[in-house]
N, C-alpha and C positions, 0 to 999 in steps of 0.2 A: 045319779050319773057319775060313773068314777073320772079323776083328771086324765088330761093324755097323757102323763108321768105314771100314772098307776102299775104299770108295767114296770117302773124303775126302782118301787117299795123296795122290794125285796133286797136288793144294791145298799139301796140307800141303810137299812139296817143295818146290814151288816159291816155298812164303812161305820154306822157311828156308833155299833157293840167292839168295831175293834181301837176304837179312841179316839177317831177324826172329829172334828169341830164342823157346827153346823153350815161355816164359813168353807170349810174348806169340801166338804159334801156336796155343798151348793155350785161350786165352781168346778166340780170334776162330773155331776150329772147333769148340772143346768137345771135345776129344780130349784125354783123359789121358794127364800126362807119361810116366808108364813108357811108353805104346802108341808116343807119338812118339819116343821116346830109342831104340826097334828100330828106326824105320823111317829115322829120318834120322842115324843111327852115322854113317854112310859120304857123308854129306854132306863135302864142303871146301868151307871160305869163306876167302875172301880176307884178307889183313891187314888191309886198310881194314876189312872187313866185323864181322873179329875185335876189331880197336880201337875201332869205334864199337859194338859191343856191351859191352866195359868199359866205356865209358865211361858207357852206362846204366845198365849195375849200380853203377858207385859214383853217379851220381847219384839210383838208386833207393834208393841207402845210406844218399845223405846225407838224401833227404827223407824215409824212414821215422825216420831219428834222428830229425828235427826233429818229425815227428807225435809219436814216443816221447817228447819233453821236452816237448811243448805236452799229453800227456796227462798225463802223470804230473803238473803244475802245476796241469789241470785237478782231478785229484784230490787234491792236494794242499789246496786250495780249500776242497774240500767237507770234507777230515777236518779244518781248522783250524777252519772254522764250526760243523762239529759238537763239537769241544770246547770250542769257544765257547762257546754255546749249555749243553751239560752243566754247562761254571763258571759259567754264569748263575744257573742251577736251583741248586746249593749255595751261590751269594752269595745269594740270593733266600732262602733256610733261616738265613742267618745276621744276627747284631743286632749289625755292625761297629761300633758305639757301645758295647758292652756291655764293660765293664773287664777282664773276666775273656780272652773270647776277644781280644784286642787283646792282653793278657798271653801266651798261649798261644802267638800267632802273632810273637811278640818275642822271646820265650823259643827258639822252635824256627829262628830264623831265628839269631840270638845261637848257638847249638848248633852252627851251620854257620860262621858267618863272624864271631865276636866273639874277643874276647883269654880267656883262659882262664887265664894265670900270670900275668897285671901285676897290683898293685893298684889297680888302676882301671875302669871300662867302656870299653871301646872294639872298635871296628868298622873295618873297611877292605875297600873294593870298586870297583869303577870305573865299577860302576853308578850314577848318579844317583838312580836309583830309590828301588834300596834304600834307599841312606843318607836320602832324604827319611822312606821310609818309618819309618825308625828312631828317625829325629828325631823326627816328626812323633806315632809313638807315647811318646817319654818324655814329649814337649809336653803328650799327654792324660792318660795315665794317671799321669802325675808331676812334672807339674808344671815339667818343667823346661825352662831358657830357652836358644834357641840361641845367645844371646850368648855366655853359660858355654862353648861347642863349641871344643876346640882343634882345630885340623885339621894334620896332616901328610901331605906329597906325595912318591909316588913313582914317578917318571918316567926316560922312556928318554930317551937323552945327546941326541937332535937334537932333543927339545920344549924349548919357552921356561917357564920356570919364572914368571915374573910374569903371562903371558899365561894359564896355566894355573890362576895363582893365583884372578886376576879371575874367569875361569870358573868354577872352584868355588864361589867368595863369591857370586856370583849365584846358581848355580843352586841350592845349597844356603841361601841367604838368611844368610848365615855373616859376619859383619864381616872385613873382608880383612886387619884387621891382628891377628885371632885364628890366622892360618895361620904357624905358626913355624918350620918346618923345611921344606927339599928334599933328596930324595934322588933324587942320580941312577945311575942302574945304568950302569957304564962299561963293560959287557960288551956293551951294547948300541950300543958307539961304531961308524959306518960303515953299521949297518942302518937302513935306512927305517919309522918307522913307519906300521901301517897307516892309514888313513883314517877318523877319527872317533873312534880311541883317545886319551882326557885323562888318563890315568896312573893311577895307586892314590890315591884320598883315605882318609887315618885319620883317624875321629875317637876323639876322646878328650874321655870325661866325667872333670872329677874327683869320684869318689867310686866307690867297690867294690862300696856295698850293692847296687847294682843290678844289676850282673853277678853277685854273688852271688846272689840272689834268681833270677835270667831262667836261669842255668845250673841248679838246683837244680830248676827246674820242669821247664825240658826233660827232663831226665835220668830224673825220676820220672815224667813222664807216657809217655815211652818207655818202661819197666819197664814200669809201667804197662799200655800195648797189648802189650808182648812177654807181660805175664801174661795177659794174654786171650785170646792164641792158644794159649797153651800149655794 
């Protein structure tokens, strides 16, 4: 029994003896690949013919990649605004003014990235962020002044140590001759660094109570939620 395309062989031969792909046959007669992969086996095409059909496949390659990373961006998009949007809704729940939580969120940041054996408070990151953040909470909840802030730097062998200095003292509002020490990591001699890295800032408060205090909480209020699941 012939297929109801049988009528369309003839066609179909003749697009793919004059160099069309079996892709592009298929979507101009509507003839399913398997039908045409029987009828045109025994087709020959010419090199020229053979060579400019690769040559559409990789540039059908390349432009699906590029749809591929124009989508995924696209979606990428939507899931950053939608977590956006959700930290909205629990900032919008919370009273950033309120001593307690500014505590909490000092405390579990300290947990992460504060000194834990020095006697003293201190912090190091290369975030700007953070360490504003960090200052800027002991500023409210205690009082304390960033003049007090000792800062020490540590940077890879090709950054400029005074250039970096300046940088920090600005962005952190830090008196530049609070910054007392450089270190530079010599392991890093001959690599390039990347593009908009300013090293490790540490600060250093003196005084213990407060790392004692901001570790104590974290810790317990960890326990804390572990006992609640439990």
């Amino acid at each position: 029994m012939l297929s109801k395309w049988f009528e369309l062989k003839p066609k179909a031969l003749k697009l793919r003896r004059s160099g069309l792909s079996l892709k592009k046959i298929e979507t101009r007669l509507g003839i399913p690949r398997s039908t045409l992969s029987g009828w045109l086996k025994d087709v020959e095409l010419t090199k020229t013919q053979k060579a400019k059909l690769d040559r559409d496949w990789r540039n059908a390659l390349v432009k699906a990649r590029k749809y591929a990373v124009l989508w995924h961006n696209s979606q990428k998009r939507i899931r950053l605004e939608e977590a956006r949007k959700e930290a909205q809704v629990v900032l919008g729940k919370l009273d950033i003014k309120n001593k307690e939580v500014l505590d909490l969120a000092l405390a579990m940041l300290y947990l992460g990235e504060g000194f834990k054996s020095a006697t003293k408070t201190g912090i190091g990151n290369s975030d700007p962020l953070i360490l504003n953040f960090f200052i800027s909470g002991l500023e409210q909840n205690y009082g304390f002044s960033r003049k007090k802030v000792k800062c020490d730097l540590h940077l890879r062998a090709d950054q400029n140590p005074f250039k970096l200095k300046r940088y920090w003292s600005r962005i952190l509002k830090i008196p530049l001759s609070n910054f007392i020490s450089v270190s530079i990591d010599q392991r890093t001699a001959g690599k390039k660094t990347y593009r908009g890295y300013k090293g490790v800032c540490v600060l250093n408060f003196a005084t213990v109570a407060i790392q004692r205090k901001l570790i104590y909480l974290s810790e317990q209020f960890c326990r804390n939620i572990v006992a609640l699941g439990g």
